[in-house]
N, C-alpha and C positions, 0 to 999 in steps of 0.2 A: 900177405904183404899189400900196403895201400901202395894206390899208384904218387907219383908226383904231380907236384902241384907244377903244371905247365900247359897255358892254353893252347892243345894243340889237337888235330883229331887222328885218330889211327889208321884211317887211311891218309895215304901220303900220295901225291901226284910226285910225277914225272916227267922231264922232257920228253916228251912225244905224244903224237895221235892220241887224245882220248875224249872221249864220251861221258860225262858227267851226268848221271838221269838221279830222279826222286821228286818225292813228292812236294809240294812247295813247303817254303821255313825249314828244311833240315839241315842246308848251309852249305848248300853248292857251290855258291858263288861266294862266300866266307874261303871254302875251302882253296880256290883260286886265287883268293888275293892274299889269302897267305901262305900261297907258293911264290906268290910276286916279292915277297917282302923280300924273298933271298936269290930274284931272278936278279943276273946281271946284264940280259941282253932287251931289245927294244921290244915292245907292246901295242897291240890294239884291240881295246874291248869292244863290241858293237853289240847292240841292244837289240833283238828283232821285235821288241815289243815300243821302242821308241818310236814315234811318229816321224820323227825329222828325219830329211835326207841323208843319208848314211854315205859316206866315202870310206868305198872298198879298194881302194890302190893302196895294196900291200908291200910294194916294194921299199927295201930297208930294215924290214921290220924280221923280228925273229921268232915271235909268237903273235898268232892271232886268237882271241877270245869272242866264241859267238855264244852270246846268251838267248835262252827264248829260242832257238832255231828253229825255221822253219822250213827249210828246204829253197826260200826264196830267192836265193843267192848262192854260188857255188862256191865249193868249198876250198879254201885257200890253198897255196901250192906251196905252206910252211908250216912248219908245227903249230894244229889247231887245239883247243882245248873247247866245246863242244857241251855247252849246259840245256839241259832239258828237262821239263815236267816227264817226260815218260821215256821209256827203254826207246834207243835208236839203233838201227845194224847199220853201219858204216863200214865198207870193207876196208881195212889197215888200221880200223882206230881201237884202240885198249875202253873196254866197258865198265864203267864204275858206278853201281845203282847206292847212292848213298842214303844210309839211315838216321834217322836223327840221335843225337848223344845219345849213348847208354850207359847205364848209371855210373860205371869208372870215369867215362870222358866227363861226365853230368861232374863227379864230384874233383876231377884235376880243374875243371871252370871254374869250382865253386869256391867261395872263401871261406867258408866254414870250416870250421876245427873239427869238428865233433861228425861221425861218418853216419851217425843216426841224425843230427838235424836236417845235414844235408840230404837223407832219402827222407822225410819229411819234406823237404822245399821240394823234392822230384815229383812224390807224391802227389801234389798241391799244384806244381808249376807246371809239369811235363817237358818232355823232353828237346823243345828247339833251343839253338844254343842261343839266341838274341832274349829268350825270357831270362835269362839269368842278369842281366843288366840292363834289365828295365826296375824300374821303382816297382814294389808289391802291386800298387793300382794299377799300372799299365797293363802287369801283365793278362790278368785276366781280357782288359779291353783287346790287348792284342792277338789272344785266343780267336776273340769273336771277330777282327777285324782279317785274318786268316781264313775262319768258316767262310765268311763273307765274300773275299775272293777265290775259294775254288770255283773251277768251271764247271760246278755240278748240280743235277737235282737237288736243292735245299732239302726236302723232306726224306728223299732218299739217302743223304750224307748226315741226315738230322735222325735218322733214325741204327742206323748202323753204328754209328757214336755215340748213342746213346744205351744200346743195347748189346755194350761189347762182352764178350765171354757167353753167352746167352744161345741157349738153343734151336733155331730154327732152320724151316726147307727153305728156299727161296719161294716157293709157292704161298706159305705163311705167309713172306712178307710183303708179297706182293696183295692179297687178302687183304693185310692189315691199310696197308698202305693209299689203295683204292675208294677206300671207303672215307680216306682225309683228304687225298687228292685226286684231280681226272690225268689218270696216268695209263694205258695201254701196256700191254704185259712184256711187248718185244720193247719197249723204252726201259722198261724199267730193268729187263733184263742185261740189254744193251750198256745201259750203267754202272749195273753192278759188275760187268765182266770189264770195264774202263777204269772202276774201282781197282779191283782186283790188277789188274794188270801194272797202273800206274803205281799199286801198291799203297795204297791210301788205303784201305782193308786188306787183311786175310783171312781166307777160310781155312779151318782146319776140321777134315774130315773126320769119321769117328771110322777108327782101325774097323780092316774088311767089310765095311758097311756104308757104300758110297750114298746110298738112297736116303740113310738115317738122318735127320735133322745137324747141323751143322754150326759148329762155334763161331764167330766172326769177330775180332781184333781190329783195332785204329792205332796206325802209324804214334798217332799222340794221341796215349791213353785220358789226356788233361780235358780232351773235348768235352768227354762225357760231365764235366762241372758246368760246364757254361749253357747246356743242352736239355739239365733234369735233374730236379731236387731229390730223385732217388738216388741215395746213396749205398755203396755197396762196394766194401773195401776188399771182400774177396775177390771179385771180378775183376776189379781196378789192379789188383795186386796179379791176377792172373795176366791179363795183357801186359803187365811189366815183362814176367816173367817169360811170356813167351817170345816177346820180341828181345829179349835179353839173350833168347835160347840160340839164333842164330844157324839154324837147322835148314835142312833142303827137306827132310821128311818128319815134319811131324802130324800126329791123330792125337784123338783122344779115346778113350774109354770111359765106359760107365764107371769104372770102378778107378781112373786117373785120369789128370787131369791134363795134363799129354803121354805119349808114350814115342819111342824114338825106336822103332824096330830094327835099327840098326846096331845099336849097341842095347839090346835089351833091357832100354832102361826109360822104368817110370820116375813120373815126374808129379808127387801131389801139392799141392799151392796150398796152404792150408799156414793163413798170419801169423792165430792167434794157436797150435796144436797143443794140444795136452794128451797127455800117454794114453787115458784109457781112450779116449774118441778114435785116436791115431787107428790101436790094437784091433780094433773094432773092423776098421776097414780096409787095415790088411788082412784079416781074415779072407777079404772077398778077390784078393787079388790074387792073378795067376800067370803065368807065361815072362817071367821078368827073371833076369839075374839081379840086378839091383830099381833099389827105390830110391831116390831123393826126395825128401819133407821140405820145401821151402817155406820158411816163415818168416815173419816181420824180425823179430828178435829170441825166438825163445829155441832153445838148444838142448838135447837130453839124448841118454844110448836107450836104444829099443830093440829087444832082440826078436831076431826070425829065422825059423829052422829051415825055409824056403830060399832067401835071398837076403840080401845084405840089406839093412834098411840106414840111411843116414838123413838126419834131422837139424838141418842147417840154418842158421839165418840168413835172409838174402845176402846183405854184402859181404859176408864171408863165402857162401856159394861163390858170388859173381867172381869176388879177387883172388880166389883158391888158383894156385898154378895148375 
């Protein structure tokens, strides 16, 4: 079943205490104001990134909105709603670490008819919700105008986005890194645990082998165009899938390309599959009740005397109940 066409996101706010975190452009502050559209009581937004003198006398008012928080100010004595670049523990407040569209919200935004052009535009555009109503040219400039304001190591945010799905230790990449820039190991480290945390990367470990080299994924898969003429539509299409997956535990293995040990189930990313290639490499698979095939669009039954195997295309995966 396709979803409706209605711009809204799946997460929904609510009257009360909450915490808004994520990475920049996923639409935090989209998400707030249109909680506003159908608030009936009084408001005040305040910026902490605005320079000008800010008036904090909240009385009358029935929500307050602090964006950018920094702790500078204390916290209202009325229902706050609380936007951040990173995770905050507030005691009474509800935690909301928001994602940027995935591919159902991507295509209720989208005006496209057709559920293959518009993963085509996903593809191409990635997933913040303001590229979708920008003119084709913007969007790419607005990519780079994004790189451009994170608060990060350029080379280290420049190499992690460009290298998503991709094998390595952190030790690798700090090697590689050193040798393009003067960077110090505890910086660099430093970074990438500020990546990871604010969720602007993740790591995904390889099942019982914490030592083994390690996959890393970007919030917005689309970086990786604006970053380096290598192209590399398996990769691209795996960080889809993983941030589509929605999982508190996932690895990988040699032999798939995550694994969810919780319900015994593999997950192979594989666009363009064709039966004998498929056959081939579940031979080498072992410890799974079920397989899922993700691909671009191609569909077919495959039998295994092992485990179930099913061979899907992504937006039938993703919109499957």
């Amino acid at each position: 079943m396709l979803p409706k066409k209605v711009h809204d996101r799946k997460t929904k706010l609510s009257f009360e205490n909450t915490v808004i975190s994520g990475p920049k452009a996923v639409g935090k502050t989209f998400l707030v104001f249109n909680f506003l559209e159908n608030f009936n009581g009084k408001y005040k937004y305040v910026d902490f990134k605005d320079y000008r003198e800010k008036n904090l006398d909240f009385d009358g008012y029935d929500l307050i909105i602090y964006d950018n928080f920094d702790f500078s100010a204390e916290i209202p004595p009325v229902t706050t709603f609380i936007i951040s670049d990173k995770p905050l523990k507030i005691e009474n407040f509800k935690q909301i670490n928001l994602k940027a569209l995935d591919f159902e919200e991507f295509f209720s935004f989208d005006n496209s008819q057709s559920i293959t052009h518009s993963f085509d535009k996903f593809l191409k555009t990635g997933n913040f919700p303001r590229s979708l109503f920008l003119d084709d040219y913007f969007k790419e400039e607005y990519l780079k105008e994004q790189f451009e304001l994170m608060p990060f190591n350029k080379e280290i945010l420049k190499f992690y986005f460009a290298h998503i799905g991709e094998k390595f230790t952190l030790y690798q990449i700090y090697q590689i890194l050193k040798k393009r820039i003067k960077i110090s190991k505890d910086s660099f480290y430093k970074t990438t645990n500020e990546l990871i945390e604010k969720k602007v990367i993740y790591e995904v470990n390889k099942f019982n082998s914490p030592k083994s080299p390690k996959k890393f994924y970007s919030y917005n898969f689309a970086f990786k165009n604006i970053l380096t003429t290598r192209k590399n539509i398996l990769l691209t299409f795996e960080n889809i899938v993983f941030l589509e997956l929605n999982e508190e535990e996932i690895y990988y293995k040699d032999t798939l390309s995550f694994y969810l040990p919780q319900k015994e189930l593999g997950i192979m990313v594989m666009p363009f599959a064709n039966e004998e290639v498929l056959e081939e490499k579940l031979k080498k698979v072992k410890d799974v009740k079920k397989i899922q095939v993700i691909t671009i669009s191609n569909e077919f039954e495959i039998k295994n005397k092992n485990f179930e195997v099913e061979v899907i295309p992504f937006w039938q995966w993703r919109f499957a109940e």
